[in-house]
Backbone of each chain as nested JSON, in Angstrom:
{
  "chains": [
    {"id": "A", "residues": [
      {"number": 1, "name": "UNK", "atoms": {"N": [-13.073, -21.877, 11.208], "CA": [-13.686, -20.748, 11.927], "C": [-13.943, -19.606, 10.952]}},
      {"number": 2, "name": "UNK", "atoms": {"N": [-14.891, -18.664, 11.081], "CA": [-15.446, -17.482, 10.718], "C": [-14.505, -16.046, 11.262]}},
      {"number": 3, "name": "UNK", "atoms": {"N": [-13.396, -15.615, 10.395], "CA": [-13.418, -14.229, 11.07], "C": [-13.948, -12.736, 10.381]}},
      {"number": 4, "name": "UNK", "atoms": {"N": [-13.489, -12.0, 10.792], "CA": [-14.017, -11.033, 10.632], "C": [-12.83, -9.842, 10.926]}},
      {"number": 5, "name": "UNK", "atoms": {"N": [-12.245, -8.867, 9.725], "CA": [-10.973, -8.124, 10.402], "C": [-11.109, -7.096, 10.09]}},
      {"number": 6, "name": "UNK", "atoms": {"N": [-11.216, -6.36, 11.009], "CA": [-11.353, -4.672, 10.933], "C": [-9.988, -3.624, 11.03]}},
      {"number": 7, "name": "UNK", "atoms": {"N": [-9.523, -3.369, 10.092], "CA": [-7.972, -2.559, 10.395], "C": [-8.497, -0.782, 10.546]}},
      {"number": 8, "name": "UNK", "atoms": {"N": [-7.336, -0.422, 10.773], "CA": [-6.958, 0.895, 10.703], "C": [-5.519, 1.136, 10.912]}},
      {"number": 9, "name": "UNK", "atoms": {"N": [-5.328, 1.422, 9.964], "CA": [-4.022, 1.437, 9.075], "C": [-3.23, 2.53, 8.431]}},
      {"number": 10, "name": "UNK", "atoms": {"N": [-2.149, 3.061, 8.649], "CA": [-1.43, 4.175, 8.279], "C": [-1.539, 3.713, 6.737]}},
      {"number": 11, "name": "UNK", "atoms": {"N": [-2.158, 5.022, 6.15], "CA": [-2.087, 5.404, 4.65], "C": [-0.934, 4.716, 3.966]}},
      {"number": 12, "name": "UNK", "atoms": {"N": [0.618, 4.871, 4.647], "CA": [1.795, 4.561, 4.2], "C": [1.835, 2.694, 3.373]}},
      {"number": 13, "name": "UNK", "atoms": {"N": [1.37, 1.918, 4.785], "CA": [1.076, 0.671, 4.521], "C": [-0.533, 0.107, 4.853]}},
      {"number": 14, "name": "UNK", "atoms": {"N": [-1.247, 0.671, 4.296], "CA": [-2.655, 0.161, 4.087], "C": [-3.084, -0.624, 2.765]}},
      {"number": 15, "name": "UNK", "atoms": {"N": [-2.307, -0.578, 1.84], "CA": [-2.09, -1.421, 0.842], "C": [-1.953, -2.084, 0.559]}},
      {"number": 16, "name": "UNK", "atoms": {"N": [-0.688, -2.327, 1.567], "CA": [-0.277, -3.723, 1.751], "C": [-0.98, -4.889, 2.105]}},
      {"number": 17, "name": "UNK", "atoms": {"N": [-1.483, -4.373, 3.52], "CA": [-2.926, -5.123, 4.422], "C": [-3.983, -5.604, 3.47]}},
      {"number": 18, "name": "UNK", "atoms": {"N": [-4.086, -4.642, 2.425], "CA": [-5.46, -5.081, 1.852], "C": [-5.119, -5.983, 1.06]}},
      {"number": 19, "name": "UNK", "atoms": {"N": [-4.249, -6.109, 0.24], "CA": [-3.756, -6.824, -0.564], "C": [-3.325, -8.429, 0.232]}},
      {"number": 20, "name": "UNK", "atoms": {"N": [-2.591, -8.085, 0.791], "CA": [-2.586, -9.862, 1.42], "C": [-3.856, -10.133, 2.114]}},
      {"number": 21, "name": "UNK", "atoms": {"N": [-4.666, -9.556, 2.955], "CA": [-6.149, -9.639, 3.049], "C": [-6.815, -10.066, 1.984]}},
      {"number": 22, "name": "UNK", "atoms": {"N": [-6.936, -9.355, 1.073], "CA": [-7.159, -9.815, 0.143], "C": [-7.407, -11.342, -0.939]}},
      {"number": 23, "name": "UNK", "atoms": {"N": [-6.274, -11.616, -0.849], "CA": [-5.55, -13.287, -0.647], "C": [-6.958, -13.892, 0.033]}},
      {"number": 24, "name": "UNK", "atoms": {"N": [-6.849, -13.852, 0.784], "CA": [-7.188, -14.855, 2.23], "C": [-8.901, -14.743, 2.348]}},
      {"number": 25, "name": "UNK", "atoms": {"N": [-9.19, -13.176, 2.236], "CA": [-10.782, -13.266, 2.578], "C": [-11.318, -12.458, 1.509]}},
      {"number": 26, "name": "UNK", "atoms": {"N": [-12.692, -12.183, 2.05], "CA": [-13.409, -11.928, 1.298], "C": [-13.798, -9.671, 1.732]}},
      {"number": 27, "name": "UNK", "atoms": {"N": [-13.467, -9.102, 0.548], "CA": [-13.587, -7.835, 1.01], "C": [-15.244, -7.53, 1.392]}},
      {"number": 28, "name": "UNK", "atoms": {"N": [-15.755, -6.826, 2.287], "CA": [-16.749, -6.273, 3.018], "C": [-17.099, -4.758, 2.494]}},
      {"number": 29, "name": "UNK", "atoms": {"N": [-16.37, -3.951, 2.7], "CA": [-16.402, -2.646, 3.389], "C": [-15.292, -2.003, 3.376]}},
      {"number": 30, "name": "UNK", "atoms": {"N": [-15.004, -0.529, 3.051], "CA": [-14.212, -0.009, 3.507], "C": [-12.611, -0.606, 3.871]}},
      {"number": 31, "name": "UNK", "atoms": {"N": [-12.614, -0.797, 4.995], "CA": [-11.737, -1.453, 6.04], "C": [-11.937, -2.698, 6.8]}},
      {"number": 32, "name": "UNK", "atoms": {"N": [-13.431, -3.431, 6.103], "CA": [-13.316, -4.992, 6.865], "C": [-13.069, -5.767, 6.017]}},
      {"number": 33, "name": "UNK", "atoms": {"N": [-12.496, -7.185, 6.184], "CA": [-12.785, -8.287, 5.511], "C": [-13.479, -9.398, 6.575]}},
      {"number": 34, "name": "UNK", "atoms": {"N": [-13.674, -10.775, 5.764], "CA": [-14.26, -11.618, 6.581], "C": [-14.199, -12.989, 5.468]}},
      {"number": 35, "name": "UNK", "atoms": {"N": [-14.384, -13.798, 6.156], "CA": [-13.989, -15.721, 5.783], "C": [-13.871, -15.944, 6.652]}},
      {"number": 36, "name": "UNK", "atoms": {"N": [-14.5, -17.705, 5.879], "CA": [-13.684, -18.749, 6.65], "C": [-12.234, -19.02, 5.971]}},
      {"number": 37, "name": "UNK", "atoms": {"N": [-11.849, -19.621, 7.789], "CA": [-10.157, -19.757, 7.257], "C": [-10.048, -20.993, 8.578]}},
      {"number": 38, "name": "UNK", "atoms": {"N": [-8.617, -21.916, 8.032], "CA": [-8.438, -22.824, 9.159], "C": [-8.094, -22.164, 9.994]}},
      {"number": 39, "name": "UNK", "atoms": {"N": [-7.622, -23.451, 11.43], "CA": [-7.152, -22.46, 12.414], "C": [-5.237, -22.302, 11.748]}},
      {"number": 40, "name": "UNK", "atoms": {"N": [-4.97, -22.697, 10.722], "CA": [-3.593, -22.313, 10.605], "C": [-3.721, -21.01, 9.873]}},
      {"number": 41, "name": "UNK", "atoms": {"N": [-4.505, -21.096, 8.787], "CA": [-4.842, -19.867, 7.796], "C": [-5.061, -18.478, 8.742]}},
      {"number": 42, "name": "UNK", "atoms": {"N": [-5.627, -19.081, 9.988], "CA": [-5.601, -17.552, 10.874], "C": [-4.242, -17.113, 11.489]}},
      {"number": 43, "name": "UNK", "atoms": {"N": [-3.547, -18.393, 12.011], "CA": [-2.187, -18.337, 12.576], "C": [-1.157, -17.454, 11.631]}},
      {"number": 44, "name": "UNK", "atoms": {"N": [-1.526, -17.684, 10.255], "CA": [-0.738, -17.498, 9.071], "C": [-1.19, -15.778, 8.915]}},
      {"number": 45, "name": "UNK", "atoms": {"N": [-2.38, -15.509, 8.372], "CA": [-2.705, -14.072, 8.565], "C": [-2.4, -12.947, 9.743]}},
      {"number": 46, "name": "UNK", "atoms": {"N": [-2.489, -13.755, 10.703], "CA": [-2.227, -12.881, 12.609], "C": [-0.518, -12.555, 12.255]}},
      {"number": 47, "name": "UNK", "atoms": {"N": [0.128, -13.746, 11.786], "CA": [1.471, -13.808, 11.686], "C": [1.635, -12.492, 10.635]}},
      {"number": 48, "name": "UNK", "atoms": {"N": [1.297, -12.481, 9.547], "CA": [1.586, -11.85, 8.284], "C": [1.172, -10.4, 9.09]}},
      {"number": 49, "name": "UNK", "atoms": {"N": [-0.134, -10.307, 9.527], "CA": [-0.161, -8.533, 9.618], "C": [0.496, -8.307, 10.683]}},
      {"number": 50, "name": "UNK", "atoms": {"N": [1.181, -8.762, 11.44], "CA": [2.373, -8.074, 12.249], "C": [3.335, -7.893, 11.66]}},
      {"number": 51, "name": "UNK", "atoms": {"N": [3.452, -8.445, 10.352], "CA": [5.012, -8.082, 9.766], "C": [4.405, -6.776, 9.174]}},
      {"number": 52, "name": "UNK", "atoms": {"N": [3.065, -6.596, 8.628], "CA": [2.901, -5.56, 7.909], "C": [2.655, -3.862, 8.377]}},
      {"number": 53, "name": "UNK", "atoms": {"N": [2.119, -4.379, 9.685], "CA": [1.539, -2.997, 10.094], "C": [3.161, -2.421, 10.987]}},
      {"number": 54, "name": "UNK", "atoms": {"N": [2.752, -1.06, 11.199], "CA": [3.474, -0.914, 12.697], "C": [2.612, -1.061, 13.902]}},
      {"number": 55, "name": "UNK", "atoms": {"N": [3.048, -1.842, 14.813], "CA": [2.056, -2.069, 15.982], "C": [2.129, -0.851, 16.975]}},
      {"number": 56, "name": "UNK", "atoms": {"N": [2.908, -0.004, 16.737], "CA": [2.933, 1.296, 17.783], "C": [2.227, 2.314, 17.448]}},
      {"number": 57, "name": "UNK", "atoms": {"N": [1.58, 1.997, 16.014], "CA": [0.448, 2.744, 14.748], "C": [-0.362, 2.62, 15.043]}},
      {"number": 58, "name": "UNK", "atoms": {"N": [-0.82, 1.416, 14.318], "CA": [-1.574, 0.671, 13.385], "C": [-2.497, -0.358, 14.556]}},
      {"number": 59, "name": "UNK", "atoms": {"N": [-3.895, -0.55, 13.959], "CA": [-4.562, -1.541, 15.03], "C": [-5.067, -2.123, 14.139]}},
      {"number": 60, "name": "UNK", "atoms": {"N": [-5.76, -3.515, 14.342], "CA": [-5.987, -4.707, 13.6], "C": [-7.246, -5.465, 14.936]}},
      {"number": 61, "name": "UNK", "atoms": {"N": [-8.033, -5.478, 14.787], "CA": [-9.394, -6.752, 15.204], "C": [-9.652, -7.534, 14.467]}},
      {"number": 62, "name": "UNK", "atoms": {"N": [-9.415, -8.437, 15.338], "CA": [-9.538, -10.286, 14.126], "C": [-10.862, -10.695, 15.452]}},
      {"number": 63, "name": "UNK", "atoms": {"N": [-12.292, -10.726, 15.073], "CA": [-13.368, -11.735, 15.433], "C": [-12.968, -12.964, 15.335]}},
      {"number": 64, "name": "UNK", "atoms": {"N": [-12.925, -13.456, 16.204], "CA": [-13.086, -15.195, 15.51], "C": [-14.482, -15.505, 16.366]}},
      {"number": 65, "name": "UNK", "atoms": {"N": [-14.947, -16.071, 15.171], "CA": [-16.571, -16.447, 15.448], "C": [-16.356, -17.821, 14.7]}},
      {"number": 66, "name": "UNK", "atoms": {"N": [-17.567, -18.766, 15.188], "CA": [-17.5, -20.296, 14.726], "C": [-18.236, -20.622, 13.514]}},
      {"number": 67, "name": "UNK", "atoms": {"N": [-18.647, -19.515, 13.003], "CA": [-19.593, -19.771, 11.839], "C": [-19.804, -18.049, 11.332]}},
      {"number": 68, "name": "UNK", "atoms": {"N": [-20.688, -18.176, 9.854], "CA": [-20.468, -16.82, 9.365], "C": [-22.02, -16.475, 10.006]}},
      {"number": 69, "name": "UNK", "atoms": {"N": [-21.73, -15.312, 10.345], "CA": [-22.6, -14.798, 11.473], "C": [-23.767, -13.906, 10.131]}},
      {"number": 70, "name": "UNK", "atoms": {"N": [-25.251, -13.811, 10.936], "CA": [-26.156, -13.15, 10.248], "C": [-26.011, -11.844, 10.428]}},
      {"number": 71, "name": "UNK", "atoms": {"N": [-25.837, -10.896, 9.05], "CA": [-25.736, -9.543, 9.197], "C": [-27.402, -8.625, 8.056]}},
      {"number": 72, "name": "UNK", "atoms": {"N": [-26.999, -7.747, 8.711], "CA": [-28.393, -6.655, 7.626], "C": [-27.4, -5.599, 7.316]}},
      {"number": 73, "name": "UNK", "atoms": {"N": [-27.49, -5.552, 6.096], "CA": [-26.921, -4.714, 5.611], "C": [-27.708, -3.166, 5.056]}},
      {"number": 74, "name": "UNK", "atoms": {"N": [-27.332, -2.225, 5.416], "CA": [-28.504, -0.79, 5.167], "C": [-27.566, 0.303, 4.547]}},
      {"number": 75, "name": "UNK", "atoms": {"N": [-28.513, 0.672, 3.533], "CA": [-27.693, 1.326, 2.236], "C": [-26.741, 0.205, 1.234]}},
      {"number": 76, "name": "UNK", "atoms": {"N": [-25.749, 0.719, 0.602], "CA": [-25.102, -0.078, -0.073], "C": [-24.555, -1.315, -0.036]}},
      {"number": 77, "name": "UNK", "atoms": {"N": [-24.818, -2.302, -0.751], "CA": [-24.145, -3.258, -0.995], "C": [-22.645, -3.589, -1.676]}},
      {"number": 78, "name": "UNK", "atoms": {"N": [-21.656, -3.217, -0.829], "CA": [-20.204, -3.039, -1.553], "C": [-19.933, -4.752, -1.701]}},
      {"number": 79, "name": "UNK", "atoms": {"N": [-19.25, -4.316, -2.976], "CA": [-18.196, -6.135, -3.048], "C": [-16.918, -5.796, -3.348]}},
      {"number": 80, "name": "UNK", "atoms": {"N": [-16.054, -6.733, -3.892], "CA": [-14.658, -6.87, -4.271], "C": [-14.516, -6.192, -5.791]}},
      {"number": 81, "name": "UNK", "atoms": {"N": [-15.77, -6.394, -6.372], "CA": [-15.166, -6.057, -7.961], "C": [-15.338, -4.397, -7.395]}},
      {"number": 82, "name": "UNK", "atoms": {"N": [-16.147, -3.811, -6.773], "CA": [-15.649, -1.857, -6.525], "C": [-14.377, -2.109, -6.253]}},
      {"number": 83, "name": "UNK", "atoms": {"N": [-13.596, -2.353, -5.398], "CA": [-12.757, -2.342, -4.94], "C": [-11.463, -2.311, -5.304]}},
      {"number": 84, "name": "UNK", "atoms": {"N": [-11.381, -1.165, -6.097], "CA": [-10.007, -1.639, -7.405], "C": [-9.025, -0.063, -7.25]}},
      {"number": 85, "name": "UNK", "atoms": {"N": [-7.975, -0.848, -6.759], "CA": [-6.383, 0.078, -6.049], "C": [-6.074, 0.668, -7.49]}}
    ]},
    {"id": "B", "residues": [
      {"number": 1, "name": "UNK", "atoms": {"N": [-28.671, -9.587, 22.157], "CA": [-27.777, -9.764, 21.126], "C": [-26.337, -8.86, 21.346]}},
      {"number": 2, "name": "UNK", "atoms": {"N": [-25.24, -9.449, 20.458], "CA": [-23.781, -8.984, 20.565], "C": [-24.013, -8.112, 18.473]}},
      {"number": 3, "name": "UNK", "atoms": {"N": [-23.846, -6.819, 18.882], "CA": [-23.519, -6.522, 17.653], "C": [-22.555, -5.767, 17.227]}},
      {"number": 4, "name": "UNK", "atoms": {"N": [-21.705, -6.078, 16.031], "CA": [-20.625, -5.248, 15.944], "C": [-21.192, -4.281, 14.348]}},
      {"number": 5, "name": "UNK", "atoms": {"N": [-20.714, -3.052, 14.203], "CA": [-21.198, -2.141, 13.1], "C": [-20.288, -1.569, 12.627]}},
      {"number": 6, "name": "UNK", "atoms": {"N": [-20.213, -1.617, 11.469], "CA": [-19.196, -1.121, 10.793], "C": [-19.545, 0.044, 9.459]}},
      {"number": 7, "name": "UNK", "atoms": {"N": [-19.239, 0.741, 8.896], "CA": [-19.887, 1.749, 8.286], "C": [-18.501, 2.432, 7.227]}},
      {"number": 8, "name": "UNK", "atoms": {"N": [-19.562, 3.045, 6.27], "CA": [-18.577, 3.493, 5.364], "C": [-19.558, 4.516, 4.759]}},
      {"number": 9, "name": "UNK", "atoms": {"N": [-19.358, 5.205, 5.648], "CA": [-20.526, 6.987, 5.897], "C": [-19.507, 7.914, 4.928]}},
      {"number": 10, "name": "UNK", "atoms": {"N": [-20.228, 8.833, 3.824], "CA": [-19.993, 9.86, 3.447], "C": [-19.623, 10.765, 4.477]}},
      {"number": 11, "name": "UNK", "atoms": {"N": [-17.965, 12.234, 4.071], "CA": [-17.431, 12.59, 5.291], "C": [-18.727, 13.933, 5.992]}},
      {"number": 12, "name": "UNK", "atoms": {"N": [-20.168, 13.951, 4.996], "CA": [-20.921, 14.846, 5.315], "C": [-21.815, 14.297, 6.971]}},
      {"number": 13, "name": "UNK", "atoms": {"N": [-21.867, 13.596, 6.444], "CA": [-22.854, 12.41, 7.382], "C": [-22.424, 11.568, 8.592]}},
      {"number": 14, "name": "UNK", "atoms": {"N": [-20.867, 11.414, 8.186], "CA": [-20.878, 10.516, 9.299], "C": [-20.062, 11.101, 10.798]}},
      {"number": 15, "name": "UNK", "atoms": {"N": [-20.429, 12.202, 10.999], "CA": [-20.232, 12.695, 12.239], "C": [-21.425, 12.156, 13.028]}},
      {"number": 16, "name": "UNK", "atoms": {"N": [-22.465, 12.494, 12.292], "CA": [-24.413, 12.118, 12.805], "C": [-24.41, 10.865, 13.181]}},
      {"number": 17, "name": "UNK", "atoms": {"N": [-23.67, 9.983, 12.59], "CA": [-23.688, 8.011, 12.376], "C": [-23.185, 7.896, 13.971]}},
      {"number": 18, "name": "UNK", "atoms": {"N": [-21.563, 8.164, 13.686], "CA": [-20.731, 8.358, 14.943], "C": [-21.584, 8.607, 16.424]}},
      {"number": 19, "name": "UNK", "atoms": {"N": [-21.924, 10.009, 16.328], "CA": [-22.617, 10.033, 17.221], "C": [-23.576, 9.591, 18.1]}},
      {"number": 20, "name": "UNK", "atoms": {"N": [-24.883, 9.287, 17.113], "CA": [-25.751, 8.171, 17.489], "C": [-25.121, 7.017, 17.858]}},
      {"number": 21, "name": "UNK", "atoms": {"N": [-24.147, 6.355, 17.426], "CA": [-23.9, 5.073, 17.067], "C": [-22.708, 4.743, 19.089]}},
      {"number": 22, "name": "UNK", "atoms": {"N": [-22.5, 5.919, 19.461], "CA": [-21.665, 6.157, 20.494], "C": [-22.783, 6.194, 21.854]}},
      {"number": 23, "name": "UNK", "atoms": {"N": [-23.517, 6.706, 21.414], "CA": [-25.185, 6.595, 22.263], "C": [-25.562, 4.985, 22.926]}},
      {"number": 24, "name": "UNK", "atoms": {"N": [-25.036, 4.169, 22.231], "CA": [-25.183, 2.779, 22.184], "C": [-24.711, 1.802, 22.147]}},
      {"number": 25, "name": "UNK", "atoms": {"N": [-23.328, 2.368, 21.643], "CA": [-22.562, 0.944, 21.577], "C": [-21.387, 1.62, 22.32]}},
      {"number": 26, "name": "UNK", "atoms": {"N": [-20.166, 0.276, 22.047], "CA": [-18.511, 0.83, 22.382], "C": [-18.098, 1.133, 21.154]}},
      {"number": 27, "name": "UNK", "atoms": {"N": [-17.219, 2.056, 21.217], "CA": [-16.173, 2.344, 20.234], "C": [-15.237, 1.51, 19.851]}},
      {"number": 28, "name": "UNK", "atoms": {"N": [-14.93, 0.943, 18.482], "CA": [-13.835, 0.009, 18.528], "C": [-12.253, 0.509, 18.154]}},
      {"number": 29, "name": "UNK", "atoms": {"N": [-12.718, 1.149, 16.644], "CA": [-11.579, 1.171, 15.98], "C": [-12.388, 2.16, 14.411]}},
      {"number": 30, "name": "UNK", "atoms": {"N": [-11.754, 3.194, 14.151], "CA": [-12.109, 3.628, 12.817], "C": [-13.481, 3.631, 12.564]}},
      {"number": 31, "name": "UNK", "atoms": {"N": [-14.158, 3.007, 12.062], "CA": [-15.027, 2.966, 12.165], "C": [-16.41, 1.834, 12.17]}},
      {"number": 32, "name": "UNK", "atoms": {"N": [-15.852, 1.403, 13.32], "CA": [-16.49, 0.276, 14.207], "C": [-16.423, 0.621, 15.507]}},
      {"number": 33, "name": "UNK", "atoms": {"N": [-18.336, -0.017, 15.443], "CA": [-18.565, 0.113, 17.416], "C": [-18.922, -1.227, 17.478]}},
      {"number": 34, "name": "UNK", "atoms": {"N": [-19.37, -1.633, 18.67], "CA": [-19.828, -3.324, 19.215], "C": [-20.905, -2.926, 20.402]}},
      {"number": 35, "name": "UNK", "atoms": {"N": [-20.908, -3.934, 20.606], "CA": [-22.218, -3.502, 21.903], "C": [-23.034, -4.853, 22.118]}},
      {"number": 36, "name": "UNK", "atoms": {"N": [-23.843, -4.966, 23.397], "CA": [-24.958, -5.935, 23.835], "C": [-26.037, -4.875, 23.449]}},
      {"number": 37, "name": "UNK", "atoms": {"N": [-26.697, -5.699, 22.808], "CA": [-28.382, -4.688, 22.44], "C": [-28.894, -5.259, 22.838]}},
      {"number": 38, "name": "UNK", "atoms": {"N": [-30.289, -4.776, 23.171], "CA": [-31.88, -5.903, 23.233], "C": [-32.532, -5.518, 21.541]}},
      {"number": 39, "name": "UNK", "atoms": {"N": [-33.301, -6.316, 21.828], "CA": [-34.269, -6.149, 19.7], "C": [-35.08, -5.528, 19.482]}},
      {"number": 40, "name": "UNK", "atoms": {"N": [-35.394, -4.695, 20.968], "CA": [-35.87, -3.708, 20.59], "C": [-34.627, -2.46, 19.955]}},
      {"number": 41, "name": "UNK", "atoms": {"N": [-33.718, -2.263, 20.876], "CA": [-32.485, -1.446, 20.902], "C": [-31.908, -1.498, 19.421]}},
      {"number": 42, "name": "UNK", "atoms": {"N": [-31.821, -3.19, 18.636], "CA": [-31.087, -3.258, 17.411], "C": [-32.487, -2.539, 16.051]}},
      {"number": 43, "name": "UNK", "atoms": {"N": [-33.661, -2.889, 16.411], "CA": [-34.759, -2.361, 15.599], "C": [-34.268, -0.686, 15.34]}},
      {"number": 44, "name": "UNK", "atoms": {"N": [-34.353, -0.295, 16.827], "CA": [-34.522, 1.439, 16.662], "C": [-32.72, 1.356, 16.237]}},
      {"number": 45, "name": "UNK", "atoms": {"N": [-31.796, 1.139, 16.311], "CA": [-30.31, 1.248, 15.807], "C": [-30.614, 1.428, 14.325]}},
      {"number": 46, "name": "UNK", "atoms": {"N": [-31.36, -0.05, 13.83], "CA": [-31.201, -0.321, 12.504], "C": [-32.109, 1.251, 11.726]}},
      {"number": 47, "name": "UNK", "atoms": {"N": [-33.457, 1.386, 12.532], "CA": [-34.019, 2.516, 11.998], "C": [-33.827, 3.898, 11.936]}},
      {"number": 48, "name": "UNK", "atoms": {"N": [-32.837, 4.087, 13.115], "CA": [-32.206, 5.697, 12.909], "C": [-31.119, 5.777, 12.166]}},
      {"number": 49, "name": "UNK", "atoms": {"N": [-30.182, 4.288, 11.909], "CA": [-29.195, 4.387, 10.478], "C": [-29.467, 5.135, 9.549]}},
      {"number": 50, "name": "UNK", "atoms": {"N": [-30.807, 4.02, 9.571], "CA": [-31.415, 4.584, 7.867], "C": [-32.021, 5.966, 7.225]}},
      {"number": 51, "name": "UNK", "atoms": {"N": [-32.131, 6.948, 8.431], "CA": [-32.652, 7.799, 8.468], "C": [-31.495, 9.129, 8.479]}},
      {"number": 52, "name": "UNK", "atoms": {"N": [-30.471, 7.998, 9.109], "CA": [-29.254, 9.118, 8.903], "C": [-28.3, 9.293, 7.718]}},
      {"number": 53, "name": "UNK", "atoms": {"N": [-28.254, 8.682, 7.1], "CA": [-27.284, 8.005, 5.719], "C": [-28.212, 7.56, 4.799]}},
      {"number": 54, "name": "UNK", "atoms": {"N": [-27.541, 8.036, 3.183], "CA": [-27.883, 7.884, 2.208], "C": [-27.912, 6.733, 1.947]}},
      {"number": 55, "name": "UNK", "atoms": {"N": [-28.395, 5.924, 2.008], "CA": [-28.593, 4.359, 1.062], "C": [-28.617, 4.165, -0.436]}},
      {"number": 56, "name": "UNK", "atoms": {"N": [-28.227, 5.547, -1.333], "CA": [-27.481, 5.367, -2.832], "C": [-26.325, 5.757, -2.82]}},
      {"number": 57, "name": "UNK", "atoms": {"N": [-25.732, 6.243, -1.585], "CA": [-24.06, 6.645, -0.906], "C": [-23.143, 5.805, -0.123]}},
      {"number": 58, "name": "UNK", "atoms": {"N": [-23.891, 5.679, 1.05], "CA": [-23.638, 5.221, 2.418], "C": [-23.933, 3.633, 2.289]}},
      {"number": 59, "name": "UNK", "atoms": {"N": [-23.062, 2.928, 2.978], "CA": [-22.877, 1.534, 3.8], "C": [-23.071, 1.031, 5.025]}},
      {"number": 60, "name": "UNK", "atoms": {"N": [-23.438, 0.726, 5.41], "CA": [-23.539, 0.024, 7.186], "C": [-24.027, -1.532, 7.216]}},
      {"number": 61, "name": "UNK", "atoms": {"N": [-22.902, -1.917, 7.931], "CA": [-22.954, -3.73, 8.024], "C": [-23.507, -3.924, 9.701]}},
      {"number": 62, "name": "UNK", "atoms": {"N": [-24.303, -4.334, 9.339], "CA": [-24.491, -4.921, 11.249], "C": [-24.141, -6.409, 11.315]}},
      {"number": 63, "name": "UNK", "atoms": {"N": [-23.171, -7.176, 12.128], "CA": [-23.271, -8.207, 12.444], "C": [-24.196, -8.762, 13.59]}},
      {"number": 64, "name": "UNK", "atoms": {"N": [-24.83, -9.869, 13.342], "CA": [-25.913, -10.33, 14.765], "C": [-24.978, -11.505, 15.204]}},
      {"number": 65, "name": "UNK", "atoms": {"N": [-24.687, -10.951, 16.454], "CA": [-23.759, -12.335, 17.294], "C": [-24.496, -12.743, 18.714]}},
      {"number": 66, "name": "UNK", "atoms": {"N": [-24.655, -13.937, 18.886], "CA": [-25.512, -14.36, 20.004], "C": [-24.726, -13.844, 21.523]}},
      {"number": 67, "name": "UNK", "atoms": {"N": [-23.162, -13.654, 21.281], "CA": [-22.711, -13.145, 22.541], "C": [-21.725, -12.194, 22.155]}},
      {"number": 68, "name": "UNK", "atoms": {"N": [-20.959, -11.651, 22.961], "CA": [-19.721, -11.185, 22.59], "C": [-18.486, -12.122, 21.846]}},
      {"number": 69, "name": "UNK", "atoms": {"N": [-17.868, -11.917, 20.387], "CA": [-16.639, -12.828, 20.255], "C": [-15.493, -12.854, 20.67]}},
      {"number": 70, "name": "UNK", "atoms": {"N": [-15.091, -13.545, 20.927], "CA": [-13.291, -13.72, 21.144], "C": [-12.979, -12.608, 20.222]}},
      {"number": 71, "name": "UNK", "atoms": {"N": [-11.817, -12.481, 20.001], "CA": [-11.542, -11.162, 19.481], "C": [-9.279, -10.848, 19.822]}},
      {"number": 72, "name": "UNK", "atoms": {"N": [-8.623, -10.89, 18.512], "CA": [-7.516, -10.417, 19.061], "C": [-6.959, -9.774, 18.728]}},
      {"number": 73, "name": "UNK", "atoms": {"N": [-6.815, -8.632, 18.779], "CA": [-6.089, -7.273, 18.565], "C": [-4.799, -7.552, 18.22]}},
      {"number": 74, "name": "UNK", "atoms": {"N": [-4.31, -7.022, 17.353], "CA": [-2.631, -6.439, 16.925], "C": [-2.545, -5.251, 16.161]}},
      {"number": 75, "name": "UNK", "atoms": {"N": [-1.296, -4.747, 17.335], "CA": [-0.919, -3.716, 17.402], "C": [-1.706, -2.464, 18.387]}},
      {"number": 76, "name": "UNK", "atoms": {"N": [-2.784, -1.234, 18.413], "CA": [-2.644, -0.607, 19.171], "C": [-4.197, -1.171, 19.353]}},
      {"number": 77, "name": "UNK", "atoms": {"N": [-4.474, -0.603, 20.749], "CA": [-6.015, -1.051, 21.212], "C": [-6.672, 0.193, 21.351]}},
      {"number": 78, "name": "UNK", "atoms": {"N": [-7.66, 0.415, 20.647], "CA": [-7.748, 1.56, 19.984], "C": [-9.186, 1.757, 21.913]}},
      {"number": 79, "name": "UNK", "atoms": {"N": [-9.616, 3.098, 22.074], "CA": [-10.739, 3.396, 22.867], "C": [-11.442, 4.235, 22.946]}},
      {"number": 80, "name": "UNK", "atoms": {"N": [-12.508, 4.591, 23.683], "CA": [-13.331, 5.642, 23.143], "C": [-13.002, 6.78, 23.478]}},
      {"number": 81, "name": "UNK", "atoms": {"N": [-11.916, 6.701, 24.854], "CA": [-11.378, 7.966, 25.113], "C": [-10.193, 8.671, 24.234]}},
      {"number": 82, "name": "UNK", "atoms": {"N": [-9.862, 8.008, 23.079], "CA": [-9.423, 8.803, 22.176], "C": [-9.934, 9.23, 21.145]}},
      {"number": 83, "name": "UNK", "atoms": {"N": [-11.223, 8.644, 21.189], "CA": [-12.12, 9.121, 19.998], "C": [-12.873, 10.791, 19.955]}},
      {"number": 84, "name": "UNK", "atoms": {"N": [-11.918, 11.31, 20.332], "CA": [-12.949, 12.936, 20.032], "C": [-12.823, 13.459, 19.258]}},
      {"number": 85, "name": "UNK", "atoms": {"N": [-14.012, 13.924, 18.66], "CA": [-13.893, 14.973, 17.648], "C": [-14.179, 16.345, 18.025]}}
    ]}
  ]
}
């Protein structure tokens, strides 16, 4: 499957998120990532950012879509190599 | 169409993004909305982006999804009634 994960994330541990995100998908934007991943690789990520965030904080949207979906992108084209902590 | 938008607006600009972008869609999270458009609706979306944000600054991802996705939240469920500025 295709997801797609949009956080918002306390400054404190937003680092963290990105970084094991990181791992797993492919950086977007800001605050999204997106890949394919099995259905365990998602089980495994869903699992992991509950250990990471606080859930009484912190919010997390995981898309799961069946394929990588067509996007237009307007203005910049960000990738992974900007993207440096 | 199902579209979700995500953006990574300069802090000059993207009150203007927000705004428009609330005109039309739902609010998700940070800075993501979603929404059912028609193609006419995603045309004029895509064209008042561009008109609002720098495109040698500014970012905006549109995803095109044939429906709404599954979708699973962790931690807080973010809404538009907390979104005021």
């Amino acid at each position: 499957m295709y997801v797609i994960v949009v956080y918002d994330v306390s400054v404190e541990r937003v680092n963290k998120v990105k970084k094991f995100l990181r791992q797993h998908l492919h950086w977007v934007q800001n605050s999204v990532f997106e890949g394919e991943v099995t259905r365990a690789e998602f089980e495994r990520i869903r699992e992991k950012i509950r250990e990471l965030i606080n859930e009484d904080e912190d919010s997390v949207v995981i898309y799961k879509l069946r394929s990588m979906p067509e996007r237009k992108i307007i203005g910049l084209e960000k990738n992974p190599l900007e993207d440096i902590i």
